[in-house]
C-alpha atoms as one frame of an Amber mdcrd trajectory, in Angstrom:
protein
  24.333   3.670   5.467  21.082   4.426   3.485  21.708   6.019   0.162  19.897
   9.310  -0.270  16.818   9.607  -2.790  19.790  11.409  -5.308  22.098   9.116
  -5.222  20.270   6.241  -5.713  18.452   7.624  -8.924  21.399   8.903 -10.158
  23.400   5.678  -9.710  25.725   4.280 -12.835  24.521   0.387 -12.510  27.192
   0.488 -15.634  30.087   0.674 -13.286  28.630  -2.794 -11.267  28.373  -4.173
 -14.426  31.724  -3.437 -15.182  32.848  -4.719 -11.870  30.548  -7.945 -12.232
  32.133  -9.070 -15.881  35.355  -8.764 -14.538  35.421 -10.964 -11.807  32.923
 -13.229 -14.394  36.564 -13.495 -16.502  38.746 -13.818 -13.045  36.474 -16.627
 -11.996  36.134 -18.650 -15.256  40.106 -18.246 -15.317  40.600 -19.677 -12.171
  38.017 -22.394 -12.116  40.441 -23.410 -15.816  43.581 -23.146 -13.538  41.531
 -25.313 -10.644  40.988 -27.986 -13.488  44.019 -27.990 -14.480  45.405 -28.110
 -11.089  43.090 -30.758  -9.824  43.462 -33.030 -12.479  46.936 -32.655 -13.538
  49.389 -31.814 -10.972  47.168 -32.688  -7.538  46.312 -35.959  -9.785  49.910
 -36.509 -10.249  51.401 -36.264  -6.972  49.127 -38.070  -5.026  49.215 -41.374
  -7.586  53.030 -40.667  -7.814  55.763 -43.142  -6.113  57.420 -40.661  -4.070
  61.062 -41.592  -2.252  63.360 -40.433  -0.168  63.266 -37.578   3.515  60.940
 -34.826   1.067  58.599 -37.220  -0.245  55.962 -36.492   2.076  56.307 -33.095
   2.624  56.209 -32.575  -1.015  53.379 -34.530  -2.080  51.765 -32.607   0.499
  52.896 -29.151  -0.374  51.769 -30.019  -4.181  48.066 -31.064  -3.084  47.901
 -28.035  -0.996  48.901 -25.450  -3.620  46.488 -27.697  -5.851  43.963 -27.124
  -3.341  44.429 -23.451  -3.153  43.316 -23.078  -6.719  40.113 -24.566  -6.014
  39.786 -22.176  -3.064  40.818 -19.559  -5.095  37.913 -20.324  -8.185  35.522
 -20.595  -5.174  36.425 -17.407  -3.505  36.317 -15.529  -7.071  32.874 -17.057
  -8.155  31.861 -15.803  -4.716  32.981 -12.451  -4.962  31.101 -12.418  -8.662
  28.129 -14.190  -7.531  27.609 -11.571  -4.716  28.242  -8.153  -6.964  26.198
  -9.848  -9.541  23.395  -9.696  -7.130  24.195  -6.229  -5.480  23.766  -4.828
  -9.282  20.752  -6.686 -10.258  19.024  -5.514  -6.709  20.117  -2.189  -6.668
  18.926  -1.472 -10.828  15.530  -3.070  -9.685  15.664  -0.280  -6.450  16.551
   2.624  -9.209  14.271   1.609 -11.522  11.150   1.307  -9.174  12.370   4.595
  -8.358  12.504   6.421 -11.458   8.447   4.696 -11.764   7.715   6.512  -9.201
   9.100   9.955 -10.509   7.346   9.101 -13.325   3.898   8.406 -12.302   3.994
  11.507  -9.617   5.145  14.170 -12.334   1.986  12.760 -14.267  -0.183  13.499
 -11.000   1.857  17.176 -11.008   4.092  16.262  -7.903   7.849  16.229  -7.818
  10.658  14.499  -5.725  13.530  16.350  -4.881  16.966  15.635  -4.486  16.390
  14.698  -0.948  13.499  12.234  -1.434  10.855  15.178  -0.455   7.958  15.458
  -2.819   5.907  18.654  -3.437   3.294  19.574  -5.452   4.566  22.685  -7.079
   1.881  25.011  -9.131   0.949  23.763 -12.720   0.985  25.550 -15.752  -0.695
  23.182 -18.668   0.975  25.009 -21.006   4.545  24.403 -19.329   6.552  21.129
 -18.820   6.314  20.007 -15.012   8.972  22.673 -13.115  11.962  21.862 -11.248
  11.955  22.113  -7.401  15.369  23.843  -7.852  13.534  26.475  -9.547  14.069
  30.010  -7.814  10.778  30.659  -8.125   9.485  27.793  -6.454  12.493  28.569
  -3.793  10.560  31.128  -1.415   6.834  29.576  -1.657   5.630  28.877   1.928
   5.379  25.038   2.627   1.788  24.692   2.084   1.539  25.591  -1.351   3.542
  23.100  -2.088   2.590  20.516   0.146  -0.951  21.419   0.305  -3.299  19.993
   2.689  -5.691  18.203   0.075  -2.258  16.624  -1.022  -0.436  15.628   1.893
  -1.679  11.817   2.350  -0.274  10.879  -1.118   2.614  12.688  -0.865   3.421
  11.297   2.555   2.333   7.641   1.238   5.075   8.478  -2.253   7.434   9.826
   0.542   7.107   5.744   2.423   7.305   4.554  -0.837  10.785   6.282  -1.694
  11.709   5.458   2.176  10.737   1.842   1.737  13.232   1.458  -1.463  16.229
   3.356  -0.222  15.951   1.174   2.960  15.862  -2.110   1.146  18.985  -0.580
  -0.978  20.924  -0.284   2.017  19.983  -3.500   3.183  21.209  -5.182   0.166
  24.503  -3.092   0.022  25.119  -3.218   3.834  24.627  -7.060   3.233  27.371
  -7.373   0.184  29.986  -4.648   2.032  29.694  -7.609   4.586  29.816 -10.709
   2.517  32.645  -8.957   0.491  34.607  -8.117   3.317  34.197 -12.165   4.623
  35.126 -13.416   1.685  38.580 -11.293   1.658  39.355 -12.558   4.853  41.598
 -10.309   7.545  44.997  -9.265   6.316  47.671 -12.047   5.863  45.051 -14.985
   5.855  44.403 -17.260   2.700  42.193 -17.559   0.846  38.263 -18.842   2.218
  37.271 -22.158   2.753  33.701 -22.371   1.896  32.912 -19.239   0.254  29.364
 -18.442  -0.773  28.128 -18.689  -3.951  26.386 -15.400  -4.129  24.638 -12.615
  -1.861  21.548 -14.641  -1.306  23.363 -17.511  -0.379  25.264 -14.698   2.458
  22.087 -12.719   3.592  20.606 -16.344   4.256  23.460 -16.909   6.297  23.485
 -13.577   7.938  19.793 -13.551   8.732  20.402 -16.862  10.394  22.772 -15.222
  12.441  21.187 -12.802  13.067  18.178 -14.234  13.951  19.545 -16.393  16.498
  20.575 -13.129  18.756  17.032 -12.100  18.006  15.993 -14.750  19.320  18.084
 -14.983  22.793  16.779 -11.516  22.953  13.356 -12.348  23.274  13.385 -15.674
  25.198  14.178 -13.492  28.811  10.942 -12.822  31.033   9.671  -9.341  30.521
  11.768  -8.206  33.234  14.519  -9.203  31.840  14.091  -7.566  28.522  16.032
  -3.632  29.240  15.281  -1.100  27.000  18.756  -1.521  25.214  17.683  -5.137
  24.067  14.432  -3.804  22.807  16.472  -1.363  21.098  19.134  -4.084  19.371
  15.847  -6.022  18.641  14.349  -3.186  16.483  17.820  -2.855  14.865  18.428
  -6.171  13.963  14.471  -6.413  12.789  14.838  -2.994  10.552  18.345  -4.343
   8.924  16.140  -7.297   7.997  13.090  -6.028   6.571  13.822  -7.451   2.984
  15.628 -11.390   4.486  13.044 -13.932   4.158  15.749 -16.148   6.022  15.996
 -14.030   8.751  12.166 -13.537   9.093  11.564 -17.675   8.939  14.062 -18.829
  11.561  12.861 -15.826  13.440   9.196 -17.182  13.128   9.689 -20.794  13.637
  12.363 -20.532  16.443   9.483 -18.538  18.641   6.732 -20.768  17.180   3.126
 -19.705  17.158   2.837 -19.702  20.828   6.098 -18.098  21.552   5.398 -15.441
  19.604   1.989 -14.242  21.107   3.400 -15.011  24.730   6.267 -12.623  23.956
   3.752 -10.104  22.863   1.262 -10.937  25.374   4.351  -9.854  28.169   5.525
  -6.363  26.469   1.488  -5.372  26.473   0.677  -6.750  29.712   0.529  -3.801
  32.080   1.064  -5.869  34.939   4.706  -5.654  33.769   5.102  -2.560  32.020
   3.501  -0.580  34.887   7.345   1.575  35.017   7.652   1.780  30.825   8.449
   5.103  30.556   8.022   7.422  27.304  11.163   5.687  25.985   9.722   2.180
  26.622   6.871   3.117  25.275   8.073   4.180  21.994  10.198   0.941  21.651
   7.191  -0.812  22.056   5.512   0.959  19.246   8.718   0.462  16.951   8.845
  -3.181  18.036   4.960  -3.594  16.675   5.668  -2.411  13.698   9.125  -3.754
  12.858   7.947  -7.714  14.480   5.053  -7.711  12.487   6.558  -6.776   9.476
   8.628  -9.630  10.120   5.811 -12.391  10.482   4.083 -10.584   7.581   7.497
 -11.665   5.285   7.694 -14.927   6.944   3.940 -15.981   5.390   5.175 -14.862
   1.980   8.164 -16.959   2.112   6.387 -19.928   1.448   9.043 -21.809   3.344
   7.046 -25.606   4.580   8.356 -24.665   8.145   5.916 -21.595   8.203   2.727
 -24.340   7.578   2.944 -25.436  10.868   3.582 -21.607  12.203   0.133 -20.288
  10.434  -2.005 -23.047  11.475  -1.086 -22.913  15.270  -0.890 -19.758  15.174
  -5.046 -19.660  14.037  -5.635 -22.357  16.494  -4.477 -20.648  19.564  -6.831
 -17.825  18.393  -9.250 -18.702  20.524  -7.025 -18.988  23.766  -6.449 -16.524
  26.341  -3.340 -15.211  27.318  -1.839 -13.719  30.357   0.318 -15.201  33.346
  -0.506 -15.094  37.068   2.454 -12.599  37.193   0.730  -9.763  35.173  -2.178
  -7.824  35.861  -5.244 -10.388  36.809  -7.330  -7.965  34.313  -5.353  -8.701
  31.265  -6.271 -11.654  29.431  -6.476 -10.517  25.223  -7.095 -13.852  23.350
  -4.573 -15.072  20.578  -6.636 -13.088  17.994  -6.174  -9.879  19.596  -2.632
 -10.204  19.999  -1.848 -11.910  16.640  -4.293  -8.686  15.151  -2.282  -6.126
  17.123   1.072  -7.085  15.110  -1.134  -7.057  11.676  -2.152  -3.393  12.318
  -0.992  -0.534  14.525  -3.152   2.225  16.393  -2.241   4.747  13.949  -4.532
   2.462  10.961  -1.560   1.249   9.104  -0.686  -2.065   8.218   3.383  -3.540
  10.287   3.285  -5.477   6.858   2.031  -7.277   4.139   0.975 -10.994   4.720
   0.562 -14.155   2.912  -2.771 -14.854   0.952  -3.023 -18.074   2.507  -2.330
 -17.109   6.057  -4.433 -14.006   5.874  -7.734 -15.711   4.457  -7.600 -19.507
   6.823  -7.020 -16.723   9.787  -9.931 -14.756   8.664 -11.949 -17.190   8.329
 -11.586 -18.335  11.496 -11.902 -14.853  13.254 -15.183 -14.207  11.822 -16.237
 -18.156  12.739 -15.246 -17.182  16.524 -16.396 -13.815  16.418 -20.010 -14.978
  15.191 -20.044 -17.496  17.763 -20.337 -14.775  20.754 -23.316 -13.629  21.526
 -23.509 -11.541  20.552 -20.810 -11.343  17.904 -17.870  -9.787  18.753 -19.010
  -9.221  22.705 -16.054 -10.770  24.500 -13.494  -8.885  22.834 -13.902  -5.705
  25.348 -13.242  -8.722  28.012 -10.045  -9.207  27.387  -8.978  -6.261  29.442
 -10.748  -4.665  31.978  -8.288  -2.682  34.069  -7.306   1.119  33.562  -3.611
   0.588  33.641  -1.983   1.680  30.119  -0.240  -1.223  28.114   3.089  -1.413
  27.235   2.517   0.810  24.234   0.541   3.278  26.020  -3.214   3.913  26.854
  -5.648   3.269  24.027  -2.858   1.740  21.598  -3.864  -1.960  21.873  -6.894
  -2.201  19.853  -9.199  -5.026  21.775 -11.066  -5.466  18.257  -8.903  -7.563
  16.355 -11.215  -6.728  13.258  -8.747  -3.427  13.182  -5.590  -4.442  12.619
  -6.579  -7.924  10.392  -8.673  -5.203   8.301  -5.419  -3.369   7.637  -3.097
  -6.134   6.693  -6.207  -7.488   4.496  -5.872  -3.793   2.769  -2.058  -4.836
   1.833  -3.517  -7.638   0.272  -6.100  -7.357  -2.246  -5.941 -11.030  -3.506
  -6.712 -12.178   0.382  -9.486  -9.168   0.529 -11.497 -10.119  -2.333 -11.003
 -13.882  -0.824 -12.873 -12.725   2.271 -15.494 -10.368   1.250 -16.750 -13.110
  -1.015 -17.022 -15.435   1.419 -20.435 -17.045   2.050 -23.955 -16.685  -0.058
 -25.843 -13.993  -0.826 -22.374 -11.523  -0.078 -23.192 -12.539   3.797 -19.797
 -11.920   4.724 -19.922  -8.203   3.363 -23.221  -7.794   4.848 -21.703  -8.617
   7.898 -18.952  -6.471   8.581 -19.934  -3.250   6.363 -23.487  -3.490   8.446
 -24.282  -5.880  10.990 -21.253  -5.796  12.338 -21.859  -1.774  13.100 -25.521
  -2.660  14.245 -27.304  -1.007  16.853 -24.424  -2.991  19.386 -21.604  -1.959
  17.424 -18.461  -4.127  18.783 -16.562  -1.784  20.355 -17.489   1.754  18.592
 -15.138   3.605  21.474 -12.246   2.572  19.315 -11.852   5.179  17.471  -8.928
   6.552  14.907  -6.767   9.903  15.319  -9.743  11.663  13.577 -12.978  10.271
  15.987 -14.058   8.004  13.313 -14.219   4.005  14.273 -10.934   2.670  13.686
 -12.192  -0.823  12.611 -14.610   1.073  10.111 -11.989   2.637   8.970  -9.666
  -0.358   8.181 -12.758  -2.027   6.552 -13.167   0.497   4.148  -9.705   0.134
   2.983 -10.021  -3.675   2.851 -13.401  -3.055   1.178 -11.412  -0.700  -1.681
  -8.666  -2.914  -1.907 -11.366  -6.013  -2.728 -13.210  -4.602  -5.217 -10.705
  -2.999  -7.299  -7.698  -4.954  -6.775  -5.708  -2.470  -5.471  -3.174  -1.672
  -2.625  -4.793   1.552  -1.362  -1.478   2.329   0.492   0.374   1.765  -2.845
  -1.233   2.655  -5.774   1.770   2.190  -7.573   1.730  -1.242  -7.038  -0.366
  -3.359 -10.502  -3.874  -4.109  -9.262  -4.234  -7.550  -8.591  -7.384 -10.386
  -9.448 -10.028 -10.508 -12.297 -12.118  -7.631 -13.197 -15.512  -9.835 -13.497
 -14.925 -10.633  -9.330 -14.078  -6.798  -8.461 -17.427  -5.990 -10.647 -19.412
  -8.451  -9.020 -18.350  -7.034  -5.097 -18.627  -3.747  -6.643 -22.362  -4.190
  -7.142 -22.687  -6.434  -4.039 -21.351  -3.240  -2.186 -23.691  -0.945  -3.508
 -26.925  -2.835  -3.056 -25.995  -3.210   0.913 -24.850   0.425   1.115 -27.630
   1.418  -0.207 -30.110   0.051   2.001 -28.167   1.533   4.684 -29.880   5.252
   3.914 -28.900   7.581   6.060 -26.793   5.277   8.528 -24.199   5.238   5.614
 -21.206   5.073   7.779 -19.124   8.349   7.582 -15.843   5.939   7.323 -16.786
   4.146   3.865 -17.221   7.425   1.960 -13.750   7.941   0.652 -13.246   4.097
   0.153 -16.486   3.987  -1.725 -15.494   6.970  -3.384 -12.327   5.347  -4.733
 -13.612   2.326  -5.438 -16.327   3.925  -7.677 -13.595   6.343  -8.888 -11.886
   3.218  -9.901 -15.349   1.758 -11.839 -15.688   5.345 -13.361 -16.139   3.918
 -17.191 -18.837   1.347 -15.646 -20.358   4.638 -13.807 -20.821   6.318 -17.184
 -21.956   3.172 -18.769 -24.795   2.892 -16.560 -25.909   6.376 -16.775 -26.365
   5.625 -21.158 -26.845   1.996 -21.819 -30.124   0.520 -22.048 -31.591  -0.543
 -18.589 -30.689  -4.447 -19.281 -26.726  -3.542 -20.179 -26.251  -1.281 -17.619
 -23.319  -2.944 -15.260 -24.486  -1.119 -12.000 -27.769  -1.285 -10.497 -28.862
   3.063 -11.429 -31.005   2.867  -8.017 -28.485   1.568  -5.458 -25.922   3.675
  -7.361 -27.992   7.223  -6.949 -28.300   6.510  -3.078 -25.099   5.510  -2.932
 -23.120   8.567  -4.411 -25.901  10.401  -2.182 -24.398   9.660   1.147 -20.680
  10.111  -0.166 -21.808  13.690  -1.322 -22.694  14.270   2.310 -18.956  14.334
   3.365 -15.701  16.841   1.742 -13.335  15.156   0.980 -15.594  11.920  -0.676
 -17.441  14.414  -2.795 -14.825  15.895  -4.079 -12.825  12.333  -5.142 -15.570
  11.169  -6.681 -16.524  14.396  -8.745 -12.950  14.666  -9.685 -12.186  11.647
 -10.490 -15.512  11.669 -12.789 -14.235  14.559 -14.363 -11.064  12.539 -15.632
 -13.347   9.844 -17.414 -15.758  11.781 -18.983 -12.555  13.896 -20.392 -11.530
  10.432 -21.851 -15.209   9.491 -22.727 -15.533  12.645 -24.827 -11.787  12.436
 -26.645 -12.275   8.529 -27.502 -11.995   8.652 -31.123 -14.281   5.225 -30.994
 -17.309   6.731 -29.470 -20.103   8.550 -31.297 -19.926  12.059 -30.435 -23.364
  12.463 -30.173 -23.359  10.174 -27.224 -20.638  11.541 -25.672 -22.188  14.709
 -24.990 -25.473  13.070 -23.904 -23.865  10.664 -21.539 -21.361  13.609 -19.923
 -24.633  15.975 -19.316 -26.538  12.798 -17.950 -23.560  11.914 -15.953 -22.998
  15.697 -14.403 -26.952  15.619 -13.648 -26.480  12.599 -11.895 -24.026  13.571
  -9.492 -25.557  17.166  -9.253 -28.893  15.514  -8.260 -27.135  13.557  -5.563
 -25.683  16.333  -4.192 -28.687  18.343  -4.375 -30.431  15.733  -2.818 -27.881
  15.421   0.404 -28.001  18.742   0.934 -31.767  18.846   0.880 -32.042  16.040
   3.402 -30.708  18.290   6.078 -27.415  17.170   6.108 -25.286  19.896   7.884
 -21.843  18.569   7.343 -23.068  18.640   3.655 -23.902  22.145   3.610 -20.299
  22.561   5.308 -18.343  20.446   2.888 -19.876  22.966  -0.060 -17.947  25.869
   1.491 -14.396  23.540   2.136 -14.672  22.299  -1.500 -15.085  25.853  -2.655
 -11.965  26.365  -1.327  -9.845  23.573  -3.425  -7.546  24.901  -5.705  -5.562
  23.749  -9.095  -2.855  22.089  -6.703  -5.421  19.312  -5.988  -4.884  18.146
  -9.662  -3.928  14.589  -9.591  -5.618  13.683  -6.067  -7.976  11.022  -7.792
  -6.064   9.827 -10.490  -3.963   6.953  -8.577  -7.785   4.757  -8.549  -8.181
   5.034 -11.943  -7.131   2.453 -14.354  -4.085   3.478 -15.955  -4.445   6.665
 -14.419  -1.368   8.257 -15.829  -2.532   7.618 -19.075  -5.626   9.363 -18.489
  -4.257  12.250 -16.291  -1.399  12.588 -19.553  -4.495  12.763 -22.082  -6.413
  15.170 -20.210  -3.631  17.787 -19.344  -2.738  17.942 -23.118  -6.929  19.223
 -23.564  -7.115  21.028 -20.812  -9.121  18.325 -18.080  -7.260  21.044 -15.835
  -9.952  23.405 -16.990 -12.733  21.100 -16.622 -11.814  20.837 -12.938 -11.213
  24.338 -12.232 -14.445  24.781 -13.962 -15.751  22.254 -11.238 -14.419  24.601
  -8.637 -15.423  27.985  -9.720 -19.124  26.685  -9.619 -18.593  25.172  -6.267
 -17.669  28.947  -4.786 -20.449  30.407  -7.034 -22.899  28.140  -5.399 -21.618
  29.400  -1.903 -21.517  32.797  -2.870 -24.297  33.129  -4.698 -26.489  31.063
  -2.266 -28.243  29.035  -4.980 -31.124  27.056  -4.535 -31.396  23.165  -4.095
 -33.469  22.781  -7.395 -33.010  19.417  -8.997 -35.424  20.983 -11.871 -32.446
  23.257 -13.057 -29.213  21.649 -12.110 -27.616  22.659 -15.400 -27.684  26.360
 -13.633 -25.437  24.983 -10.805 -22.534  23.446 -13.174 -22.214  26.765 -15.580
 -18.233  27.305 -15.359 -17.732  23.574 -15.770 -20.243  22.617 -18.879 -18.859
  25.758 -20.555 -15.007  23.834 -20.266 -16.827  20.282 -21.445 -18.835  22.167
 -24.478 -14.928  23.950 -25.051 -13.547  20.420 -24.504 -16.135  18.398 -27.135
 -16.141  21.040 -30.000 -12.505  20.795 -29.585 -12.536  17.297 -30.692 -15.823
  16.796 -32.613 -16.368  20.288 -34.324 -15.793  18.781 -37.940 -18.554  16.345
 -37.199 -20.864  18.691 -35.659 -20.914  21.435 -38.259 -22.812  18.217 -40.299
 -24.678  17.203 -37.483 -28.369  18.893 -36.778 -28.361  20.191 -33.484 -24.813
  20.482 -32.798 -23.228  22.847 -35.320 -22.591  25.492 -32.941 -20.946  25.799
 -29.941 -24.321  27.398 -28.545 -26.245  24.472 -29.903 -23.734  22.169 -27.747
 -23.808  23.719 -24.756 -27.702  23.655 -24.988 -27.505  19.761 -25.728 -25.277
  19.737 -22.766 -27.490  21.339 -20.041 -30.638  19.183 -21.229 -28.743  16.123
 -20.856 -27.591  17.665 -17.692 -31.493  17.995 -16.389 -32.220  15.339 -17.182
 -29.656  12.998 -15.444 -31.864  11.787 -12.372 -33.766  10.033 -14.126 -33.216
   6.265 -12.867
């Protein structure tokens, strides 16, 4: 049974450690008593010159009791061994937990008892308030779970999910072991008793894995909807058993495992799923390629031979003469469809190694075609749904690969540095999407291009390092590499003009979010230091002001660094005010400039960002480094003000229906240079009453706006 969000924070790991030194003591006393035994009376009895009717029975009687000491020592150490790893498992579950309370009450968002997270209204000048509070009691759902909120607290909500269900796991695995290991009533004690609970769950997923298995290894007709259902059981109470997952890998082998798939997809035979079917399908995606995904991280040798057939029979084609004559995916399709699902997340997260030799050889095939990419829509051409349904096999395999690359930042920033002159990038940010886009129809749950869409969060998750679907999770690589696709990003995007595609502007967003003391460097260092190209980086943030949601990451998260530029004790005042104008005036001018090009979801976006509130707080702060840091800095000053400052000029511009004048942009940002000027005499007033020019507030906030004006200058 899973634990609840409550009682797994709450848990007393004291008690298990209790529990673990005592059966430390019973073991160590029993392994003396097993000495003793074995040596010393078992010793004796069987070198002994027994005589007369008993002498046999006794002798064996005494090496029998002997032997039951040993037993005994075993059974204990194995009773110890497994709560020792219960405790240690479960305090590394809690603690990952209370991590993630931490970081989301520095974002404003709390978990409740039940594992739900909100986003209750902030007061700066109040500590973070309790969901039991009565006055957060009758508040209507979506002010606390607010629409410009609900993807991260959805992805914290999978996060909690994700660590109660390995929890369970690990304690439904030990209730088990434990419950072995005693034996049924009346019986002695266990011959062969594990050593631990890893040494059990590898035994158990063996087990296990074998019914999988015999599961699977029926023809599709054969395969009811109640063994789909015990599969997805016994795949789900596995999640976390690299054991499980490599027998389960191996014992299908490469082949076997896409000609399994290949027959739940095939419509030929799922032309009666019904809605039930369908759904089991869906699970089955998600829960077997989870599965594969752990295998490739288990770094077991028996997986070698798995990964490299398995990229070898990409370029075979599948179906049987059973199926539907019209449904014939190759092995990369199929092997793509368990990386990804049609929803744009990720079954699972996959081995470096596997992910980068398979990628590889993807975009080797795929640039064979000709054109690239042009057989994919080949592989089925009938109008019969799937096993999964209509539309949820994706035929480009870029989709779901893209996804699981996302999981995997390592792997990501393998592959988008792959060939010269950032070729590979080029290639699927641009030429990929050319004027024969493979397979555009594919599109997400919003109308955008689903493998776009992946390949923006591949593209994030390369150049920063992170796990966009778990930004808890410590970035990963070296910053010099992230820089260095960074810029390579930039310079392609920006050639791209106006044929930006709409899915990279909240990716690029984040990534540049996630470069923000870089951004502010280039706007002040001398041409030569500046780590970003000024140019490519104006008609970059250009195109991402075009769209809502992008333009308001990006000015947010901005907002966060140049609160931290301003309050670093290490950096001259003076500068800090000239670099925050120049920095505003730069992404003013960029917006100005979007909206003058016409741009009529631009013009639209201006009225939806008006319409942010205080509750969006927090929203950027995940793709900045050491975010929490930042966001815990900043509320302490008031960066809450800055923002809010942000927004009030946003409506004003609505209302107000100001011009698109790049001469004056300092008129547009009023509410929020007033809360920077606020913000910097705050922290610098003792040096600016001996400073010319900046020993008044008035003479600060004129500084400010020049700076301000003068930030499109490239």
């Amino acid at each position: 049974m899973m634990p609840t969000y409550h009682e797994l924070i709450d848990l007393r790991v004291s008690d298990l450690d209790s529990a673990v030194e005592d059966w430390r003591s019973t073991y160590q006393g029993l392994d003396d008593l097993a000495e003793q035994a074995r040596d010393g009376m078992k010793a004796k009895a069987e070198s002994a010159n027994w005589r007369g009717e008993n002498a046999g029975v006794t002798r064996g009687y005494v090496v029998a009791v002997a032997g039951d000491f040993q037993l005994a020592f075993e059974e204990a150490r194995g009773i110890h061994g497994v709560l020792s790893d219960l405790r240690d498992a479960l305090r590394s579950c809690k603690q990952r937990l209370e991590t993630l309370r931490d970081e989301a009450r520095e974002t404003g968002l709390e978990i409740g008892s039940d594992g739900k997270v909100t986003a209750p209204p902030q007061d700066p000048n109040q500590p973070s308030p309790s969901l039991q509070d009565p006055l957060l009691a009758g508040l209507p759902d979506e002010n606390l779970r607010p629409p410009e909120r609900l993807a991260e607290i959805e992805d914290l909500e999978a996060q909690i999910a994700a660590i109660l269900a390995e929890a369970a796991e690990y304690d439904t695995a030990a209730k088990q072991a434990l419950n072995d290991l005693a034996g049924p009533d009346g019986t002695g004690f266990v011959d062969g008793a594990w050593r631990d609970l890893d040494e059990a769950r590898e035994w158990y997923g063996e087990q296990d894995a074998q019914l999988a298995l015999a599961l699977m290894t029926g023809g599709p007709a054969d395969i009811t909807d109640r063994d789909l259902e015990r599969l997805n059981e016994l795949l789900t109470e596995h999640a976390h058993n690299e054991a499980f997952a490599t027998y389960l890998a191996t014992g299908l082998g490469a082949r076997g495992t896409l000609e399994f798939w290949d027959q739940m997809l095939n419509p030929g035979h799922q032309f009666a799923a019904g809605e039930d079917r369908t759904q089991l399908l869906t699970d089955l995606q998600s829960n077997l390629g989870a599965t594969l995904g752990l295998a490739t991280r288990s770094g077991d040798p028996a997986m070698q031979d798995w990964e490299r057939n398995m990229i070898e029979l990409g370029d075979e084609r599948f179906g049987d003469e059973y199926g539907d004559p019209n449904w014939q995916p190759y092995g990369y399709q199929l092997m793509s469809s368990l990386m990804g699902t049609e929803a744009g997340d990720a079954t699972g997260k996959f081995g470096k190694d596997f992910l980068t030799d398979y990628g590889n050889a993807l975009l080797e095939f795929e640039q064979g075609m000709d054109p690239p990419g042009s057989e994919w829509e080949t592989a089925y051409t009938g109008t019969s749904p799937t096993g999964m349904g209509s539309d949820a096999f994706r035929l480009d395999p870029m989709t779901g690969y893209m996804e699981a690359l996302s999981h995997n930042p390592a792997a990501a920033t393998q592959i988008f540095s792959m060939g010269e002159n950032a070729e590979t990038m080029q290639y699927l940010l641009v030429d990929r999407q050319g004027e024969h886009g493979i397979l555009q129809g594919e599109t997400s749950e919003s109308y955008t291009t689903a493998s776009l869409d992946a390949t923006g969060n591949a593209l994030l998750a390369a150049t920063t390092g992170l796990n966009p679907h778990d930004l808890s999770a410590e970035p990963v690589g070296e910053d010099w590499k992230h820089d260095q696709l960074r810029n390579d990003a930039l310079s392609i995007l920006a050639e791209t003009e106006d044929d930006f595609p709409e899915e990279l502007r909240n990716p690029v967003s984040a990534m540049l979010v996630n470069h923000g003391s870089d951004f502010v460097d280039t706007m002040t260092l001398p041409l030569d230091e500046r780590p970003m190209d000024k140019g490519d980086l104006y008609d970059v943030v250009t195109q991402i002001s075009r769209g809502e949601e992008s333009y308001a990451l990006l000015n947010e998260g901005m907002n966060y660094h140049l609160t931290d530029y301003i309050t670093n004790p290490q950096n001259n005042p003076g500068d800090t005010l000239i670099g925050t104008g120049e920095t505003i005036g730069f992404l003013e001018a960029a917006r100005v400039d979007a909206l003058e090009a016409g741009a009529e979801e631009a013009s639209e976006s201006a009225g939806e960002g008006a319409n942010w509130t205080s509750a969006a707080l927090g929203s950027a702060v995940g793709f900045i480094p050491g975010g929490g840091g930042i966001y815990a800095a900043g509320a302490a000053i008031g960066v809450d003000m800055v923002i809010e400052g942000w927004l009030q000029d946003e409506q004003r511009i609505i209302e107000e229906e100001l011009e698109a004048d790049t001469e004056n942009l300092a008129e547009r940002r009023d509410a929020q240079l007033g809360a920077f000027t606020d913000l910097w005499w705050r922290q610098n007033a003792e040096w600016g009453e001996s400073a010319p020019g900046y020993q008044t507030e008035i003479q600060v906030l004129d500084n400010l706006k020049d700076s301000v004006n003068n930030g499109k200058n490239l």
